[in-house]
C-alpha positions as CSV (number, residue, x, y, z in Angstrom):
1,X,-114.9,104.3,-80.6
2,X,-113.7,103.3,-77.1
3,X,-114.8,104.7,-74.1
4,X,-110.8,105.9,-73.5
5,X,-111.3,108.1,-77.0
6,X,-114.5,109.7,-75.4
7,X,-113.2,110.6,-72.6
8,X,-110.2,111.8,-74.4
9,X,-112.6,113.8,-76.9
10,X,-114.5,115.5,-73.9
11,X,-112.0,116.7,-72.0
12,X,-109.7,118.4,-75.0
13,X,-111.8,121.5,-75.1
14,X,-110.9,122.3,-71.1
15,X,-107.6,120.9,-72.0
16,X,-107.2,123.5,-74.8
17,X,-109.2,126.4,-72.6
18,X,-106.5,125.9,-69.8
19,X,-103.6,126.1,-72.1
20,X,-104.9,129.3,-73.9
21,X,-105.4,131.2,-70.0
22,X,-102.3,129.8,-68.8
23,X,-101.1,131.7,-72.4
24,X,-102.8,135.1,-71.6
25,X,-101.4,134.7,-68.3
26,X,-97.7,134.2,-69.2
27,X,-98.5,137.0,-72.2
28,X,-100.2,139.6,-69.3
29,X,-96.8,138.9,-66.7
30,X,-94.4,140.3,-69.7
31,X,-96.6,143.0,-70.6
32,X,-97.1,144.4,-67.0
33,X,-93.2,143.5,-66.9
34,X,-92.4,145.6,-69.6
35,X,-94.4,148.4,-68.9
36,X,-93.2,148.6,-65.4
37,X,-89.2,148.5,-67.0
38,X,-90.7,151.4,-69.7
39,X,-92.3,154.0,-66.7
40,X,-89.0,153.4,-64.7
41,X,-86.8,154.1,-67.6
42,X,-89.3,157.2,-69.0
43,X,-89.1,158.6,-65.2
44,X,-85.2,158.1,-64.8
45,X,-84.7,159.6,-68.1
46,X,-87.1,162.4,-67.7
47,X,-85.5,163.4,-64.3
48,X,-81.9,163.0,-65.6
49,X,-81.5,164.6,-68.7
50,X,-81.6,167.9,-67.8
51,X,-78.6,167.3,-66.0
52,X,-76.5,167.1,-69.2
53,X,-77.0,170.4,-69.6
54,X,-75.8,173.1,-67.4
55,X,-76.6,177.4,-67.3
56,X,-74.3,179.3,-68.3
57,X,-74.2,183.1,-68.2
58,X,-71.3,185.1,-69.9
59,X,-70.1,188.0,-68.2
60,X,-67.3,191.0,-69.1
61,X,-64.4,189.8,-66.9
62,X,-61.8,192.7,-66.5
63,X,-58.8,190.6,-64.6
64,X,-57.8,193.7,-62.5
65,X,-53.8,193.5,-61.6
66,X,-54.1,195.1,-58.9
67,X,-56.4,193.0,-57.3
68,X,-54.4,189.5,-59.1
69,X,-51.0,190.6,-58.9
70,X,-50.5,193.7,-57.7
71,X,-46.5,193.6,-57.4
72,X,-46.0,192.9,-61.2
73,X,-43.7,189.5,-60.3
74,X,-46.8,187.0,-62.4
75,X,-45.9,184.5,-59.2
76,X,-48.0,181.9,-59.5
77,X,-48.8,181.4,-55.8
78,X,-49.7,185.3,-55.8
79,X,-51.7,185.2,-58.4
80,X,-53.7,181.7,-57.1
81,X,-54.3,183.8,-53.9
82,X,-56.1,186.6,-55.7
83,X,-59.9,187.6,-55.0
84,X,-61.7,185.9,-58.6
85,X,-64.7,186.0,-57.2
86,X,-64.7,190.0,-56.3
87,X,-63.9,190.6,-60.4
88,X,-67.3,188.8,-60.9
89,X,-69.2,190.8,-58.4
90,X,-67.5,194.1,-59.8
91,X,-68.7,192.7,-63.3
92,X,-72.3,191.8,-61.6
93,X,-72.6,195.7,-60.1
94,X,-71.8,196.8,-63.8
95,X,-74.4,195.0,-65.5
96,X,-76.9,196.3,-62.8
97,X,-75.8,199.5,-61.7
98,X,-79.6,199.9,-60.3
99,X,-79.0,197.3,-57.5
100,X,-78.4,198.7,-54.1
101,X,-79.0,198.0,-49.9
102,X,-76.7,194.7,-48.8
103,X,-79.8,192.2,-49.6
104,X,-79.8,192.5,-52.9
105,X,-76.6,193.2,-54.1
106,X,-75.9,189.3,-52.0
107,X,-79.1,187.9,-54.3
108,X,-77.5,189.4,-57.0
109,X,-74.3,187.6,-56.8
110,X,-75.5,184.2,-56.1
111,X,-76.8,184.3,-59.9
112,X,-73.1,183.0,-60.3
113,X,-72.2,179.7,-58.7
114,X,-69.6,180.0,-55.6
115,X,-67.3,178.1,-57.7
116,X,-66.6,180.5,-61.1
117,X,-63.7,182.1,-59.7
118,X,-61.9,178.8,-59.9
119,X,-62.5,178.6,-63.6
120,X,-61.2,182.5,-63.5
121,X,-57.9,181.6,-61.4
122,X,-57.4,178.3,-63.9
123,X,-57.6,180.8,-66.8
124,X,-55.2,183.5,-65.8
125,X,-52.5,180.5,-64.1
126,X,-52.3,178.8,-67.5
127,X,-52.3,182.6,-69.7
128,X,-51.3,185.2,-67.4
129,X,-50.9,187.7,-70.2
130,X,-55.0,188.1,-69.5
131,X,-54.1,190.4,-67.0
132,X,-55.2,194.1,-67.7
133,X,-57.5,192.8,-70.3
134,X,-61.6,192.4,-70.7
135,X,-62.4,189.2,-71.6
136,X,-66.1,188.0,-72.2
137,X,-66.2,184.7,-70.2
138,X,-69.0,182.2,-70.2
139,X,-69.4,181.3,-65.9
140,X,-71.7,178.8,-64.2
141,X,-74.7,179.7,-63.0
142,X,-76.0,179.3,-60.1
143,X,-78.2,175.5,-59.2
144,X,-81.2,177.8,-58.2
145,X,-81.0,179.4,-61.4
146,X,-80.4,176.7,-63.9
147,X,-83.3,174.7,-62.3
148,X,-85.5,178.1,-62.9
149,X,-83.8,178.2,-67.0
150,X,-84.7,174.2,-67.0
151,X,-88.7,174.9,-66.2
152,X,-88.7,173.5,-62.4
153,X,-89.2,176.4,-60.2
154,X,-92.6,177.2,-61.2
155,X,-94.9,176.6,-64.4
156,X,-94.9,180.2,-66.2
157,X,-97.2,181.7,-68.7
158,X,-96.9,184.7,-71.1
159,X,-99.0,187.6,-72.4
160,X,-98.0,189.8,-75.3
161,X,-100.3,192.8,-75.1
162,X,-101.3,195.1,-76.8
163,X,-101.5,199.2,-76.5
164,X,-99.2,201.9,-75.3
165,X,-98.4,201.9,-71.7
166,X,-97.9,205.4,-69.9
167,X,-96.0,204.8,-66.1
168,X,-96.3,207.4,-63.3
169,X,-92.8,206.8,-62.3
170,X,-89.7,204.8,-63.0
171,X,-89.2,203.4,-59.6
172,X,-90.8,202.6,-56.7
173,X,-94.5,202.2,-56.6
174,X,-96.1,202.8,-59.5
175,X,-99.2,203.1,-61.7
176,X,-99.6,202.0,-65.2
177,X,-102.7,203.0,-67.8
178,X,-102.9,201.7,-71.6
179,X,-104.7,203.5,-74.3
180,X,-107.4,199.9,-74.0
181,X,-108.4,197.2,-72.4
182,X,-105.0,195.3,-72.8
183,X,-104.8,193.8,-69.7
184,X,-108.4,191.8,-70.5
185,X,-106.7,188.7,-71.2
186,X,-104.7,188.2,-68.2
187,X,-107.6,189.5,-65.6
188,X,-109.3,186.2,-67.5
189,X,-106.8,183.8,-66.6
190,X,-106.1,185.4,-62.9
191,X,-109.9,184.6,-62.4
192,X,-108.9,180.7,-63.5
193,X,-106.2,181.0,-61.1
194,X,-107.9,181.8,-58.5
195,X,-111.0,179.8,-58.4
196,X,-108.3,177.1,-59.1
197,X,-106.4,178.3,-55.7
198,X,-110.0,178.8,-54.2
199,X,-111.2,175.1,-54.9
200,X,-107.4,173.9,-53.4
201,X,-108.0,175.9,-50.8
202,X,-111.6,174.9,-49.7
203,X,-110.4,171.3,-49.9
204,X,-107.6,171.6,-47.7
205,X,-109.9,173.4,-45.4
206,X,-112.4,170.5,-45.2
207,X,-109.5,168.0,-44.6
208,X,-108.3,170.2,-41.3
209,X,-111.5,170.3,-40.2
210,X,-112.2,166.6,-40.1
211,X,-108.4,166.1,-38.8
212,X,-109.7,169.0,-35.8
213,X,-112.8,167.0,-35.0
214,X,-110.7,163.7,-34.7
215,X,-108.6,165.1,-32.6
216,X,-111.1,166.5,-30.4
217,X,-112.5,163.4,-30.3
218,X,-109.5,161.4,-29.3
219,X,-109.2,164.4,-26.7
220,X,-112.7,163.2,-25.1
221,X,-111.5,159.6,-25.0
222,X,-107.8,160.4,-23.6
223,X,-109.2,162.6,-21.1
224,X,-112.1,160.0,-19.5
225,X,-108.9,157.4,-19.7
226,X,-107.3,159.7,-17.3
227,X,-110.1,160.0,-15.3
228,X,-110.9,156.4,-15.0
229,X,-106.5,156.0,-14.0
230,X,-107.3,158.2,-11.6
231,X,-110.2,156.6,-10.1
232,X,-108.0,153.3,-9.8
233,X,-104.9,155.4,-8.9
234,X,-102.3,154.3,-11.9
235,X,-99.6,156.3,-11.5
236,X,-97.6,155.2,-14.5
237,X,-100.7,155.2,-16.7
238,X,-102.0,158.6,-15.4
239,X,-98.7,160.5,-16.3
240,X,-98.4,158.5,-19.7
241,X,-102.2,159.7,-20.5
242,X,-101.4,163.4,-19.1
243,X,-98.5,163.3,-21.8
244,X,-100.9,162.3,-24.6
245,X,-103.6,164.7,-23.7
246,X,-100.6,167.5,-23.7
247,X,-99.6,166.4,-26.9
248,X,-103.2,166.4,-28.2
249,X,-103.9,169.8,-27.0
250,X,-101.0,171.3,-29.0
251,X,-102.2,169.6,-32.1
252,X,-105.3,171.0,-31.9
253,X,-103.8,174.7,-31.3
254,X,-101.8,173.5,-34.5
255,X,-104.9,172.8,-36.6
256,X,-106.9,175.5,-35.2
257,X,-104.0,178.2,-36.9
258,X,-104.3,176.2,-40.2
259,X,-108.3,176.7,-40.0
260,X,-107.7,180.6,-39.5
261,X,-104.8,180.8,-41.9
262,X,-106.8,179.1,-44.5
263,X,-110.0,180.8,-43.8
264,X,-108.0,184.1,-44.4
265,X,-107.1,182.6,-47.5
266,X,-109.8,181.9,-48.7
267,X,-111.6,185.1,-47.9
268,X,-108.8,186.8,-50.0
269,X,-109.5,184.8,-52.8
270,X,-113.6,185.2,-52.9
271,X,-113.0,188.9,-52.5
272,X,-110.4,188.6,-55.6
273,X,-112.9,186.9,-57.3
274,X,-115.5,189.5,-56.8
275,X,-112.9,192.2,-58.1
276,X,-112.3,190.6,-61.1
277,X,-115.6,191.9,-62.5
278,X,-115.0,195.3,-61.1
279,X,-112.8,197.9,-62.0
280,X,-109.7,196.8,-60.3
281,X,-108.7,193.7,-58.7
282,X,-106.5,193.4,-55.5
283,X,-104.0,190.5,-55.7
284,X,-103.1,188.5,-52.8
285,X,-99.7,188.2,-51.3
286,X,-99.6,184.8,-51.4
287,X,-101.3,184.5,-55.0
288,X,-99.1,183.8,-58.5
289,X,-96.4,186.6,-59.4
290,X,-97.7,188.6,-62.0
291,X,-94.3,190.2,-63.8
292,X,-94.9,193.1,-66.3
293,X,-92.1,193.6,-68.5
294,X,-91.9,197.2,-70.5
295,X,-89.6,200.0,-71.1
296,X,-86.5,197.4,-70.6
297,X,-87.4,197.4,-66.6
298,X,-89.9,194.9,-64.8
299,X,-93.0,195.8,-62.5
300,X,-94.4,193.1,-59.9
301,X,-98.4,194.0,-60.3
302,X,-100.0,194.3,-57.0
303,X,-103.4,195.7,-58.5
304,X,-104.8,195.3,-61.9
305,X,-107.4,196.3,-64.2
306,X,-108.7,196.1,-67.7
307,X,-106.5,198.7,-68.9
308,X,-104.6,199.6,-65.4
309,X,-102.3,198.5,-63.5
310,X,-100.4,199.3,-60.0
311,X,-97.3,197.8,-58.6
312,X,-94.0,197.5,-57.5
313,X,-90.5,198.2,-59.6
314,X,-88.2,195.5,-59.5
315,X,-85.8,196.7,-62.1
316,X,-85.6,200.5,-62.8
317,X,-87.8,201.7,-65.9
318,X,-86.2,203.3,-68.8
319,X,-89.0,205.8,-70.7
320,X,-86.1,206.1,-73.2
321,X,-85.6,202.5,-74.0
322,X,-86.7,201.2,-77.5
323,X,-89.0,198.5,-76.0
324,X,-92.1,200.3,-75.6
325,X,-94.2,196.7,-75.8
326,X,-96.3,195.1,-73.0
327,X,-95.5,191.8,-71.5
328,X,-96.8,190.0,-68.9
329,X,-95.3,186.7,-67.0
330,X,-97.5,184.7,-64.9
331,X,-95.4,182.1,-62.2
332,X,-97.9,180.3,-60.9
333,X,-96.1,179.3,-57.7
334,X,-96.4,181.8,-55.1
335,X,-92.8,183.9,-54.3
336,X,-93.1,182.5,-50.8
337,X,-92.3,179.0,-51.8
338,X,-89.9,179.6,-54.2
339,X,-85.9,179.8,-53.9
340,X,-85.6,182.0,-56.5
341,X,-87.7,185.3,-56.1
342,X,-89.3,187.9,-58.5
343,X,-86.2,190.4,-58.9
344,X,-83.8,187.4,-59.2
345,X,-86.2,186.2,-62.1
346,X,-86.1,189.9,-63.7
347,X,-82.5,190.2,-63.7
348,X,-82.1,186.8,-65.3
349,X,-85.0,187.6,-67.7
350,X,-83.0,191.2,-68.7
351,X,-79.8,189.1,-69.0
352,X,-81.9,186.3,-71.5
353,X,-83.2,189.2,-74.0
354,X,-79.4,190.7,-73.9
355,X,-78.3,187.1,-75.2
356,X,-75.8,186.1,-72.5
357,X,-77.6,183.1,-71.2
358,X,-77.0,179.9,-73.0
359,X,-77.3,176.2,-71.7
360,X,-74.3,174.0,-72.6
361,X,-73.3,170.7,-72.6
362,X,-72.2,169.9,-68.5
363,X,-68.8,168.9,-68.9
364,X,-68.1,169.8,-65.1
365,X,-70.8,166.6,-64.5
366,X,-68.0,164.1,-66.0
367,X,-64.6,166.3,-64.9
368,X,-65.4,166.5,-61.7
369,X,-65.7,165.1,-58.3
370,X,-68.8,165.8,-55.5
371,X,-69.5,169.3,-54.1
372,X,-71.7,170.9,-51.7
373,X,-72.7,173.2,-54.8
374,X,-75.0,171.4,-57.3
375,X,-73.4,172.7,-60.3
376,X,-70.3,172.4,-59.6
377,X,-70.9,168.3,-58.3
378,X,-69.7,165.7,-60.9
379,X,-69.0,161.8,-60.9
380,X,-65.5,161.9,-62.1
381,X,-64.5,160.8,-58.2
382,X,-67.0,158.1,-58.0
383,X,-66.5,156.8,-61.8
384,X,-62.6,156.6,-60.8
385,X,-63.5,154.7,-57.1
386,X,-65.3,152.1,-59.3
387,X,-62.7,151.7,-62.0
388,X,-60.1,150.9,-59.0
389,X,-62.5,148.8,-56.8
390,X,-63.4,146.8,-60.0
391,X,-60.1,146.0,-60.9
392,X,-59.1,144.7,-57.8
393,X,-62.3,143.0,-57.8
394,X,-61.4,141.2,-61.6
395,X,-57.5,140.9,-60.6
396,X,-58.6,138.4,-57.5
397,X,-62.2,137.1,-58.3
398,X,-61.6,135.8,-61.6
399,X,-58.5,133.9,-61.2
400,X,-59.6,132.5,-57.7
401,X,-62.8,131.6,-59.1
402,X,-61.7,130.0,-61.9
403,X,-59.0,127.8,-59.6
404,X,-61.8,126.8,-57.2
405,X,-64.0,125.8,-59.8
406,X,-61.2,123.5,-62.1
407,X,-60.1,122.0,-58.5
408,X,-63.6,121.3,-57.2
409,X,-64.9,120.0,-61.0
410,X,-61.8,118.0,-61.8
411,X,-59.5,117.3,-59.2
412,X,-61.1,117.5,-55.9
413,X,-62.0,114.0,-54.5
414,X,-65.8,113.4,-53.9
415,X,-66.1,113.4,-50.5
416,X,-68.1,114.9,-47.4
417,X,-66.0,117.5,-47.5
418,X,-66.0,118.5,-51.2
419,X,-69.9,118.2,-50.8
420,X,-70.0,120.3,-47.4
421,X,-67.6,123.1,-49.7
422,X,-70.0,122.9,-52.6
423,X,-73.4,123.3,-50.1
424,X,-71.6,126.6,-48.9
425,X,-70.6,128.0,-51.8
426,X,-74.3,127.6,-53.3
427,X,-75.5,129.5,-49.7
428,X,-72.8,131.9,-50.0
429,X,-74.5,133.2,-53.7
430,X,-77.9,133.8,-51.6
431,X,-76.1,135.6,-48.6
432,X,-76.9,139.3,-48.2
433,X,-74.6,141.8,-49.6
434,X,-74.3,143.6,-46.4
435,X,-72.8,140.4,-44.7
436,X,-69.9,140.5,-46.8
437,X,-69.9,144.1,-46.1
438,X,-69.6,143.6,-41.9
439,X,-67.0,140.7,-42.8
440,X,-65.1,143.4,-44.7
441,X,-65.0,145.6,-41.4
442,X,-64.4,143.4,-38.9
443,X,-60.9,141.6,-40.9
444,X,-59.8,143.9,-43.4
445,X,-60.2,147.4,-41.5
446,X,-60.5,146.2,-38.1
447,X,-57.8,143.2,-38.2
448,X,-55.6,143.9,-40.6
449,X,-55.6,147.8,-40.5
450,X,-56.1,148.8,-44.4
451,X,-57.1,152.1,-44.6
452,X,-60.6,153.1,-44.8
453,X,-62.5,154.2,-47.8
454,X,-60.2,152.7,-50.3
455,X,-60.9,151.3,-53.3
456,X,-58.3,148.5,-52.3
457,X,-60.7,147.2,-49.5
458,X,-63.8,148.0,-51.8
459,X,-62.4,145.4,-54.2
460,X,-61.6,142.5,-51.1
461,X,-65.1,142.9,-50.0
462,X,-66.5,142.7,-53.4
463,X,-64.4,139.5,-54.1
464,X,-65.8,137.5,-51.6
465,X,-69.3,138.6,-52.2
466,X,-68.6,138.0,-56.6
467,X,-66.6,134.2,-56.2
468,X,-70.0,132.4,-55.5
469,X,-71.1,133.6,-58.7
470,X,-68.1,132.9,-60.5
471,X,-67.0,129.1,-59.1
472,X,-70.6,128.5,-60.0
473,X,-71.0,129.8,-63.4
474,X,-67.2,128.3,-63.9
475,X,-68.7,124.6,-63.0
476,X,-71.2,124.9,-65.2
477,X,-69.2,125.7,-68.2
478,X,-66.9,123.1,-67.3
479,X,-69.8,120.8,-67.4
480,X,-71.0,121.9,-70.6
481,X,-67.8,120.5,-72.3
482,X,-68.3,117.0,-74.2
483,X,-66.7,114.3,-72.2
484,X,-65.5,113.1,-75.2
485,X,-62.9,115.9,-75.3
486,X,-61.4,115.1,-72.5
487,X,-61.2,111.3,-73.0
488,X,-60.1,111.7,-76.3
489,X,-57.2,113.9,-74.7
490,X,-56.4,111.4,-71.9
491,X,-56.4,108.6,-74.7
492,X,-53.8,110.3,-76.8
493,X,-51.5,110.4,-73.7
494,X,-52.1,113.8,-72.3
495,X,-52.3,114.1,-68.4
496,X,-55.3,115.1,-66.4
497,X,-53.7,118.6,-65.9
498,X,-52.8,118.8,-69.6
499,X,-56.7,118.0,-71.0
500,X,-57.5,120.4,-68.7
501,X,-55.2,123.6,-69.4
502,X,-55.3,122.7,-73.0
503,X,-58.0,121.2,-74.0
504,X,-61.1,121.6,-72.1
505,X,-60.0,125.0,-70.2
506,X,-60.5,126.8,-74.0
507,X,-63.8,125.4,-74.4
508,X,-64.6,126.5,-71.2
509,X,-63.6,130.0,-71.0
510,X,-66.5,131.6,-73.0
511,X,-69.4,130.6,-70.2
512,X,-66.5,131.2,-67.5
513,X,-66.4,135.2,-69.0
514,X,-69.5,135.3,-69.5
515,X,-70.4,134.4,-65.7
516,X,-67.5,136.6,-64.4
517,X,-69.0,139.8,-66.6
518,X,-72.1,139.3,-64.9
519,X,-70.6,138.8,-61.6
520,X,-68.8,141.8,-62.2
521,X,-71.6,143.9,-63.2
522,X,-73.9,142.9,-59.9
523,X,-70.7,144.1,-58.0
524,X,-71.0,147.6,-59.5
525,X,-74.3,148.1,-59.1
526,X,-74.0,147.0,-55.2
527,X,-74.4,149.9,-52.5
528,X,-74.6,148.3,-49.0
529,X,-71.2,146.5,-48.5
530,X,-69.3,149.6,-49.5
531,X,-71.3,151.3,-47.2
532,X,-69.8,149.5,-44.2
533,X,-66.3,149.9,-45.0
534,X,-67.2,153.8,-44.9
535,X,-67.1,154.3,-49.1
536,X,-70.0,156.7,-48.2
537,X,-67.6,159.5,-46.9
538,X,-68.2,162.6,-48.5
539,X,-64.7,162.6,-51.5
540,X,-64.1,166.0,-53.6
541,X,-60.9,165.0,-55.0
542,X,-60.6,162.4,-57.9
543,X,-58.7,158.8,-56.8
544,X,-55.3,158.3,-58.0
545,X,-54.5,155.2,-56.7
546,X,-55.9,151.6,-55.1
547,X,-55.3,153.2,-51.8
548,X,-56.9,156.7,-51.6
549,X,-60.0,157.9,-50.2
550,X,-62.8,157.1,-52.8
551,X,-66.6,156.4,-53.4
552,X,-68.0,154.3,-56.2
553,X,-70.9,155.1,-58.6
554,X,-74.4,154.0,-56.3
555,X,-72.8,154.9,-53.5
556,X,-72.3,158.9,-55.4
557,X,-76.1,158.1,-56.0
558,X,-77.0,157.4,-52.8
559,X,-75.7,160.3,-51.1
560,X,-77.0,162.9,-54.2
561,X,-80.7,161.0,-53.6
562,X,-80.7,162.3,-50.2
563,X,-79.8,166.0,-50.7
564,X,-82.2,168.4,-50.3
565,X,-81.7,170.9,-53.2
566,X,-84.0,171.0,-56.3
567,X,-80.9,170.6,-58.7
568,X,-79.3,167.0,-56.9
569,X,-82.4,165.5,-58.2
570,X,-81.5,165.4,-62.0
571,X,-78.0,164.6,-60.9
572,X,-79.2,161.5,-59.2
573,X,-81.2,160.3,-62.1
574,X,-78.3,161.3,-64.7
575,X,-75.9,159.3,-62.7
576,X,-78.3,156.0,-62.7
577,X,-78.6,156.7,-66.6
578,X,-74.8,156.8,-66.6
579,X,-74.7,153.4,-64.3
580,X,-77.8,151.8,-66.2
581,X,-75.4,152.5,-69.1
582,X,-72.5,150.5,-68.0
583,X,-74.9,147.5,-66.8
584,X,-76.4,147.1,-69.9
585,X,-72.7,147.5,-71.5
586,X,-71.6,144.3,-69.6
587,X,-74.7,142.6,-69.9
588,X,-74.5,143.1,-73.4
589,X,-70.2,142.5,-73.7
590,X,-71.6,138.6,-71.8
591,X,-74.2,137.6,-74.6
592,X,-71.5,139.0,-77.5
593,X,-69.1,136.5,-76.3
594,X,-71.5,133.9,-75.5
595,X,-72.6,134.2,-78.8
596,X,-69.1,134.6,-80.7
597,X,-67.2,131.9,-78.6
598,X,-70.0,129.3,-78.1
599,X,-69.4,125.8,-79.3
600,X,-72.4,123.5,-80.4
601,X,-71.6,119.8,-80.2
């Protein structure tokens, strides 16, 4: 054996161990890879299918003529004018003849969204014989109350108890006694609670202390700063450090009321804990909403015992009422940082066991533009901005790209030039998209005065930025024809422009689709060019045309991501399902006709 072979021979074992880490390497990348694509599609998906469904709660419309057309004449324009929204609230006072006092009776109408007495005025303008009539009508709820129906306002527990309850009173404060211990089980899971709240509490404690002794410390050190700038007369520095030390002091005032505030809290909640064993237990203001439901009314529990209980009546008591059970709700997040309080919650609660509340499929998310209003917001304007800015987008990309690339592939001379045109158009693919979004501002708005916001100059801008990737993914599917085709074409007589158009042009066009779907698909998905041209303006109306006021689809997401309502969260992930949905479409429309149209020489 030569010495060659040894040394072959040694070193295959260290050639083999290399090539099996550089495996578990390339094997770990895709896995973290995938998991990574799986959590972002899990969270996208869990955030946005709620928003497929919408709350609906179905009310006893009576359309009142003399409030819709109080003259007889059905004119339309009269009857468009009319007060919808005052038939609701009528309807509203009805089902909840207890409600009284400004406050509530306001609370009590936002249950229905703002915008339900459009659906009302579209109802009676296409059937005016509703007038005079009660019709049972299925209205939008409010956002605040579908995201409370979806689970988001708080994470709520329930207790079915047992005994007979006896109630001092049916209104106003009152006091509750059973015929046993029934309200054992829930004095157990208040003293869960609160050690729970205790133990939050005593942590966020320690953290403001340590943030107060840092800042007493940098107190110390700002204030012998000042007094060496003083010593060495800084001016400049000495009212700079004055500043900081002002600033300082007021943080520390600011931690200080946190300290008390939480020390207060957590005084309540060691002397709740000590009740708990006792006879009655106190519960905090600022503690979980305890909500007994009985005799058809709902009672917020301020005090409880094992088989007693005192509190407040929400919605008036009925001794008559068939339900004579106990039931106890438990929202763990206090009322004070919720939107939706405790008698909101009881009068959607009383509506649930009647059977009125239903959640539906969200139709208004696909029919209609943005709003100001949650649940009455849709994508319908944005999906029509896209559908015009893409086709103006396809209508000059593809064709222009296509040109440059047969020219520059098959006709243009090899030159300096030709080379310097071909360096640029590779840069041009790497430029950033808001570049192409500036360049869109300065010459299309700013030069040649096209209006603003249209999907007309959306589709320019988007052109420039797509023909890199088209003349480039064009070139390359010219180059992947056999040579052989075209000299065999230019051999049986044909000219150079009739091998191209009918010979190699055909072969061609499967990679040259395939490139312009993908180029076509980055263009929808792109947010920051649009942005400049002033897509990002705030459109309620759907788009008719090329040149009215539109946004596109991540632009709609854009502006819904930064809203501050609970309810324009699941929106925002619904629409990047919805635009995830057409990516993968086109992605997938590219490799079918890759695959269907692709020649193997």
């Amino acid at each position: 054996m030569s010495e060659t072979t040894k040394i072959v021979k040694r070193s295959l074992p260290k050639r083999y161990r290399s090539e099996s880490i550089f495996r578990a390497f390339g094997l770990s990348a895709i896995i973290v890879g995938m998991a990574f694509v799986v959590i972002l599609f899990a969270n996208i998906i869990g955030k946005g299918y709620p928003a497929f469904l919408q709350s609906y709660i179905k009310l006893p419309i009576y359309f009142d003529e003399q409030v819709i057309d109080p003259s007889g004449e059905r004119d339309p324009e009269v009857m468009a004018r009319a007060d919808y929204m005052g038939l609701i609230k009528q309807s509203l006072r009805e089902a909840f003849p207890d409600v009284s006092g400004r406050r509530d009776k306001l609370a009590l109408y936002k249950l229905i969204s703002q915008g339900a007495g459009f659906e009302l005025q579209d109802m009676v303008l296409d059937n005016p014989d509703l007038i005079g009539t009660t019709q049972d009508v299925w209205l939008l709820a409010d956002d605040e109350i579908d995201v409370y129906l979806k689970g988001n306002v708080s994470r709520l527990e329930q207790f079915e108890l047992t005994g007979r309850p006896v109630v001092s009173d049916v209104s106003g404060e009152v006091e509750i006694t059973t015929d046993g211990p029934a309200f054992t089980p829930v004095l157990n899971r208040m003293q869960e609670l609160f050690e729970r709240e205790l133990r939050r509490a005593t942590r966020e404690m320690e953290r403001a202390r340590e943030k107060l002794d840092d800042l007493k410390q940098q107190l110390v050190e700002n204030r012998d700063l000042l007094a060496e700038a003083e010593r060495y007369d800084y001016p400049t520095r000495i009212e700079r450090l004055k500043e900081i030390i002002k600033n300082n002091q007021g943080q520390i005032s600011d931690e200080e009321f946190i300290i008390k505030v939480l020390e207060e809290r957590i005084a309540g909640y060691q002397k709740s804990l000590q009740g708990t064993s006792a006879a009655e237990v106190d519960i905090p203001a600022d503690a979980a909403s305890y909500l007994l439901e009985l005799q058809g009314g709902l009672v917020r529990i301020t005090a409880l015992g094992r088989n007693s209980a005192r509190g407040t009546v929400l919605n008036t008591l009925d001794p008559a009422s068939d339900d004579q059970g106990l039931e106890l709700v438990i929202l763990e997040t206090p009322e004070s940082e919720r939107r939706v309080n405790d008698r909101t919650i009881g009068w959607v609660r009383q509506l649930q066991e009647q059977g009125v509340v239903d959640k539906k499929f969200n139709t208004v998310f696909f029919s209609h533009g943005d709003s100001r209003e949650p649940e009455q917001a849709g994508i319908a304007g944005a999906l029509a901005g896209s559908f015009f800015t893409l086709v103006v987008t396809l209508l000059l990309s593809f064709p222009i790209g296509v040109g440059a690339a047969i020219y520059l592939e098959e006709f243009a001379p090899k030159n300096r030039w030709t080379d310097l045109i071909e360096v640029n158009i590779n840069n041009l693919a790497a430029v950033p998209s808001i570049v192409f979004g500036l360049l869109g501002l300065a010459v299309f708005i700013n030069y040649f005065g096209l209006p603003r916001s249209a999907p007309v100059v959306g589709g320019l801008v988007l052109t420039l930025m797509t023909l890199p990737t088209i003349i480039i993914a064009s070139r390359a599917a010219l180059k992947s024809v056999p040579p052989s085709i075209r000299e065999a074409a230019l051999g049986m007589g044909a000219s150079r422009m009739q091998a191209m158009f009918h010979h190699i042009l055909p072969l061609a066009l499967p990679g040259m689709l395939t490139g312009t779907i993908i180029g076509m698909a980055q263009a929808l998905g792109e947010t920051a060019p649009l942005l400049m041209i002033g897509m990002v303006a705030f459109i309620v109306d759907i788009p008719q045309g090329f040149t009215d006021n539109a946004t596109v689809l991540p632009v709609q997401i854009y502006l819904w991501a930064d809203s501050p309502e609970r309810a324009f969260v699941e929106r925002t992930s619904a629409a990047i399902m919805v635009l995830l949905g057409f990516l993968i479409t086109m992605n997938a429309l590219a490799v079918f006709l890759r695959k269907k149209f692709e020649r193997k020489w």
